[in-house]
Structures are given as C-alpha cells and as structure tokens.
C-alpha positions in Angstrom: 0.8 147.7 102.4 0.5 149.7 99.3 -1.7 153.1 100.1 -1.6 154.2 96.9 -1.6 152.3 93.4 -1.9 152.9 89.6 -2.1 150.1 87.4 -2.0 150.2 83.5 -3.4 153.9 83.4 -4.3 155.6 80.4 -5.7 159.2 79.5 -5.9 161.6 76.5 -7.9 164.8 76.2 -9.6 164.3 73.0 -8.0 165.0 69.6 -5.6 167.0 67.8 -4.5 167.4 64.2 -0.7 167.2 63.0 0.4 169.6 60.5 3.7 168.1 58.7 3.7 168.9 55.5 7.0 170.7 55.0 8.9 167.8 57.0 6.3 164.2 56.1 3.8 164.5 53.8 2.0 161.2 55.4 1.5 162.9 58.5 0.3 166.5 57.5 -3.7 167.1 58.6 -3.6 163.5 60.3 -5.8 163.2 63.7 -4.2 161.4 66.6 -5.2 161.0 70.3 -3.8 163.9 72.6 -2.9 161.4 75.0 -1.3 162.4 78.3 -1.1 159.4 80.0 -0.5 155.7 78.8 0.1 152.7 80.7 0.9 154.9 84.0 1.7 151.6 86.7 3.3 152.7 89.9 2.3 151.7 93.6 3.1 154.1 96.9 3.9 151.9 100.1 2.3 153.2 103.7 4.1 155.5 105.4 6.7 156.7 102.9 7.1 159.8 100.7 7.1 159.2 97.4 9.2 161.2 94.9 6.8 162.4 91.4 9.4 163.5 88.9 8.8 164.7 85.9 9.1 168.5 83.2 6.2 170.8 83.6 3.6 169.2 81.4 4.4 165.7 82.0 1.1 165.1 83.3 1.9 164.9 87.0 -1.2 167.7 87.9 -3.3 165.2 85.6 -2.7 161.9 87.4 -3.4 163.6 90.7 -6.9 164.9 89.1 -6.9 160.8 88.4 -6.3 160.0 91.8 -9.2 162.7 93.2 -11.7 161.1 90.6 -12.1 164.5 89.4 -11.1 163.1 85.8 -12.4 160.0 84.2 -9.5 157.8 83.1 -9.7 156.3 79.4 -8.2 152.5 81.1 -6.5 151.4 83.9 -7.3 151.1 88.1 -6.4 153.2 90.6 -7.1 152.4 94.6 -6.4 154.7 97.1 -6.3 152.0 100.8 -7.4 149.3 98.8 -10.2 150.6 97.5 -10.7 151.9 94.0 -11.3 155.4 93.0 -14.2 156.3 90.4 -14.5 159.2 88.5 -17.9 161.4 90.0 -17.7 159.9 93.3 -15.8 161.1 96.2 -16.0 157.7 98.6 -11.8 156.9 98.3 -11.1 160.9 98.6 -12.3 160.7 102.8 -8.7 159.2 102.9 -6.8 161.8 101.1 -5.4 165.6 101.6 -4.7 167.4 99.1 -2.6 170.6 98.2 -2.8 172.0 95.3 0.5 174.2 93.8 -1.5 177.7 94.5 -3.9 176.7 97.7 -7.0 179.5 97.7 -8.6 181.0 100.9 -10.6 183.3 102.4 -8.4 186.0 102.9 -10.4 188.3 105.3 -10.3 185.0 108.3 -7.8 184.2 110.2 -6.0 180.8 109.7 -7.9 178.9 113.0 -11.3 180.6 111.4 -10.3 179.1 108.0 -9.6 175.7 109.6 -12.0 175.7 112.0 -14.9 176.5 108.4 -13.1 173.3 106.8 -13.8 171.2 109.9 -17.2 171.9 110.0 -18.2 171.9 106.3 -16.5 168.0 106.6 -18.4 167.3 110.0 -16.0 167.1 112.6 -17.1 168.0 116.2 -16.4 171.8 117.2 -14.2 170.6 120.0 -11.9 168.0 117.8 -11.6 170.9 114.9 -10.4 173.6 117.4 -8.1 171.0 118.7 -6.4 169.6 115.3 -6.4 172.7 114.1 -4.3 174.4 117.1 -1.9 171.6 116.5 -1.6 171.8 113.5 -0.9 175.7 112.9 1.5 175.4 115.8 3.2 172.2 113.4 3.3 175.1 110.4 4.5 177.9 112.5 1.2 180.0 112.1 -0.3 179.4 115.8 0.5 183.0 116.9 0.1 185.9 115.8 -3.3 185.6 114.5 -3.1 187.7 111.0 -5.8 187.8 108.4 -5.1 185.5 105.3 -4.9 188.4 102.7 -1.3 189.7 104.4 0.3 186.0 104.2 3.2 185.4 101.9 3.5 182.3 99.3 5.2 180.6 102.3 3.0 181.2 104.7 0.0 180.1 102.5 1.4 176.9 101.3 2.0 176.0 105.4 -1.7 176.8 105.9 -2.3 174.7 102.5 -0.8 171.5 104.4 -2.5 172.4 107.5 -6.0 172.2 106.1 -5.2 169.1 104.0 -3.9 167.4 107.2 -6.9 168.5 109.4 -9.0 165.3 108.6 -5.5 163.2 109.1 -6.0 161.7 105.7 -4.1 158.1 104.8 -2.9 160.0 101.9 -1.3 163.6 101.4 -0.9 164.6 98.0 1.2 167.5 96.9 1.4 169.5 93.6 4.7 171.4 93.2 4.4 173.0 97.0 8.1 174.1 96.7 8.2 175.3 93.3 7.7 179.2 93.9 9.4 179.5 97.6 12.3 181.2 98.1 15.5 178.1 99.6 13.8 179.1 103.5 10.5 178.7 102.4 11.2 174.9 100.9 13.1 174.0 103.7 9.7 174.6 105.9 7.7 172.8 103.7 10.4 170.0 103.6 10.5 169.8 106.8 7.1 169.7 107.4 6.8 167.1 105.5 9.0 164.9 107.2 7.4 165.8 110.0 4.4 164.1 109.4 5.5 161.1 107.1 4.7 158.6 110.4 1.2 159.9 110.5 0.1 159.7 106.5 1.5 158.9 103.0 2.9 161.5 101.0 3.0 161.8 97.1 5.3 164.5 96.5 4.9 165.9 92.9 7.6 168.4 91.6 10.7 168.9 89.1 13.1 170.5 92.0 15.2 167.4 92.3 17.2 168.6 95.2 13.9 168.4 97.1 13.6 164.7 96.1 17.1 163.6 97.0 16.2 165.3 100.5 13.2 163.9 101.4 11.5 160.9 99.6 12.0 157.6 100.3 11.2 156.1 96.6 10.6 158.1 93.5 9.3 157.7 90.0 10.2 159.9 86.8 7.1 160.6 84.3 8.3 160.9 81.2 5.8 161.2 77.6 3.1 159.8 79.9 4.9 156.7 81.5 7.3 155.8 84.1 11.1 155.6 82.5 12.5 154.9 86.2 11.1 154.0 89.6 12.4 152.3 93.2 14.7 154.2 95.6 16.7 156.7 95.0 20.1 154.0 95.8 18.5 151.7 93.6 17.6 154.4 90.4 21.4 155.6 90.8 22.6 152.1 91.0 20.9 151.7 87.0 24.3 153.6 85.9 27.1 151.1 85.2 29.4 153.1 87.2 29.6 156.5 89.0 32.3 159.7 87.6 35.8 160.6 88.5 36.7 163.8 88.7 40.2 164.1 88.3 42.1 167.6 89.2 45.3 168.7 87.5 48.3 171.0 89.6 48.9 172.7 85.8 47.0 173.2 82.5 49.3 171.6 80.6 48.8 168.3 82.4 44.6 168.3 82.1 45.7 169.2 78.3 48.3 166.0 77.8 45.5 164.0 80.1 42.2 164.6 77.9 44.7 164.6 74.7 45.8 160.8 76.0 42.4 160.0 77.1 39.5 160.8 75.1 36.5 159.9 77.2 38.0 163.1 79.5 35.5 165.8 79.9 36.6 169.4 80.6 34.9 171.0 83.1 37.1 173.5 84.4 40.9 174.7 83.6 42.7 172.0 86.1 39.8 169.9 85.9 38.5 166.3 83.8 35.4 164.1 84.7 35.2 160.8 83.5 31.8 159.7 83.5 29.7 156.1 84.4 33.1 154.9 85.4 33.9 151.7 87.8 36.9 150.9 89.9 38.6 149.5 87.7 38.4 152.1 85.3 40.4 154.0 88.4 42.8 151.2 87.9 43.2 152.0 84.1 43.3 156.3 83.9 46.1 155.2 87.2 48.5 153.6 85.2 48.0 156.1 82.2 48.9 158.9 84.1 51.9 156.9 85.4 53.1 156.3 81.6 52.9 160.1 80.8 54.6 161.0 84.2 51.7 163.2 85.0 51.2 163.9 89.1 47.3 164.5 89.4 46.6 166.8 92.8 43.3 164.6 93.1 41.2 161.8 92.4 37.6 161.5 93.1 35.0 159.2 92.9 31.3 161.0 92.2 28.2 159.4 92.6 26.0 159.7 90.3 23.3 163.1 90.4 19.6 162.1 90.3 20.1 165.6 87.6 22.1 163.3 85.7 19.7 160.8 85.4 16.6 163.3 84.8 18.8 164.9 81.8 19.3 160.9 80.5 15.4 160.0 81.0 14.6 163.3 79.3 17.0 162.7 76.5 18.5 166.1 77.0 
C-alpha cells in the first residue's frame, strides 16, 4: 500500500515579468506564471523511506506545504492513507509528523514539559503522553539529563524535532532538510534514528546531502525545474546508466600519458590515474587489448559503480 501519493501536481505563485531585451526582444516585459511545481506524480510505499532529491529551491519545502494542505495546489491530487488532502482542512494531517528544517520550542521547558504540552494540546491522555514521550526522548538520546531547551545545540533540537513529530505515531514522518546544518555526528544520529523507526511509520526524507540518501532510503526521487527527472530505487536509478567507470591506474606518467593519448574517451583525474566513464565489460575487453598493443603494464583496473552524485550532476545538467 501506497501511504503517500502525488498525482499530476501543479503550483505557481502568481506572476512575474521577464526582462530580455538585451538577449530576445520577444520576451522583454512578457508575463509568465512563476510556477514551481508542474505535473509533480510520485507515490511513497508503507513502511519505506523515501529519498526527496533535489538543489535548494527546487520546490521540495513547497510540496511538503502541499502535502500539510497548508498551500492550495493549482491541479493535481494528493492522498495521504488513501485519503485526499485539501487545502484549509487538517483531516489527512492526524496521520502525519512533521519536522521542519529549523524545529521552534519553548526554550525555558524541558524536553518531557515540551512533549508532554504537545500531547495535551492534541488530546492524548496524561498517562499515554508521559509514556510516549519517555520512550521517545530515551529513542533521541535526550531522556536524562533534563536541561532547559534554550542550552540545546542544532543536534540536540532536531532529535527533540523528531520526538515531538513521532509522539502521535503518525502513518507518515515528513522531514525538511533535518541533516543539512549538523556537523557528520550529528547526521549520523538523525540517520540513525531514522532507521530506527522506519517499521513503525513512513518517512519522506527531503534533502540535497546525497550521501544521506545512498545511506538510508529505500527509493528516491530527484526534483528538478518542478518535476521528477528520475525515481525507483536507488539499484534501479544507477542501473539508467549504460554502463558503470573504470578507473585505470598507471605504475609511471608516461604510461597514463601514451594511454589517454591512444584512447581519447580517458579522463585524467590524477598523475597515474584515467577513468573511463558509462563503461560495460566489454569495454574492459577493448581498453585490455589496447594496452596490450602499446606494451603498457597498468598496476590496476577497476570497475566503479556509478555515484548517485553523478547522476544528480546529469539530472541537473551541470
């Protein structure tokens, strides 16, 4: 089953004027939609975290505002556990958490006080908040000691962040960039977090750190000029390249010279070192018996799989 989908969605922020006149005369002081979104169709299967690439400003923030009903979409559906979202009303968002990329608090409580005000301003029995939320700062490593908000670091406030958007155990967690400003020991908490909760809830995990998404997500999508250029697994997204790279390495100079001299789809990337990229097997076959012909004794051969960087720099165009 499908927890989350978006079919055929579209949304653009009113109008803007295009000034051109140095470049195309037909376009100067035109009007044209400022759309952000067009056609946005993706779908997020139960109990899996999904992978939401895209640059800052792709419209990743504004699809989640979608999702919330906190923006009114121009076309398209959206249903959050089969049942669809409308703009104004909140009915869908008793299934969802939600963490924003800068989570606010109260910073003169404690993080149980904090909790324990969400669970009673969403109507959960005193007994059932005290108990969530005890597991649940023991799960983010903020059970003990008790410290005000207002001394926490970025890390330590994006934990709480999942805590409170876990404490209703939502069908869907949604996250906005909740690595992007940690220091490599405060993602791998989140991270790990994460995972550890992907058998209870959904997660839609939106950020640009694609060593994060190779780590963690189970399928992924890349947003790119408002649509999805690539989606499915991440075996199946590198499997759209024809072939992986070879990285070949050289004992002397003179040989990586001779070899990129003899074969010209050779990249330099170091002194000693060539990669040959969206290369097959048999293309091992081929750069084999040319080094053989110019007697030249390569110290090693390598086969590289293709980087889901790679294919972000492609989708981009960069």
């Amino acid at each position: 089953m499908d927890m989350l989908t978006c079919s055929h969605v579209s949304k653009s922020f009113g109008k803007r004027k295009i000034s051109d006149k140095k470049f195309n005369k037909e376009f100067d002081n035109k009007i044209f939609d400022n759309k952000v979104l067009m056609d946005l169709t993706f779908s997020v299967p139960e109990h899996t975290i999904f992978g939401f690439i895209g640059q800052n400003g792709a419209g990743k923030t504004t699809t989640m505002k979608l999702i919330l009903g906190l923006l009114e979409r121009d076309s398209g559906e959206i249903f959050v556990n089969g049942i669809p979202v409308s703009f104004g009303q909140n009915r869908t968002n008793r299934y969802i958490g939600y963490l924003p990329d800068v989570p606010e608090f109260y910073s003169f409580m404690t993080p149980l006080e904090y909790l324990m005000l969400c669970g009673e301003i969403t109507g959960m029995e005193k007994k059932e908040s005290q108990d969530r939320a005890d597991r649940l700062l023991h799960l983010v490593g903020l059970s003990k000691p008790q410290k005000r908000i207002q001394g926490f670091s970025r890390g330590m406030k994006q934990r709480l962040g999942i805590a409170q958007a876990l404490l209703n155990s939502p069908k869907l967690l949604i996250c906005d960039e909740p690595t992007s400003a940690l220091d490599p020991l405060g993602r791998k908490e989140i991270l790990e977090i994460l995972c550890s909760v992907k058998n209870e809830t959904t997660i839609l995990f939106s950020t640009h750190i694609l060593s994060d998404v190779e780590r963690i997500c189970d399928k992924i999508a890349f947003l790119h000029n408002g649509k999805i250029a690539l989606q499915g697994t991440l075996e199946e997204i590198k499997g759209i390249r024809k072939g992986n790279g070879i990285e070949i390495e050289f004992n002397r100079q003179e040989d990586a010279n001779l070899f990129t001299e003899k074969y010209k789809e050779g990249k330099r990337t170091g002194k000693v070192q060539v990669c040959c990229y969206q290369k097959t097997e048999k293309d091992v076959i081929e750069i084999m018996q040319l080094l053989a012909r110019n007697n030249i004794s390569p110290q090693r051969i390598e086969m590289l799989e293709p980087a889901l960087e790679d294919l972000f720099m492609e989708v981009v165009g960069k």
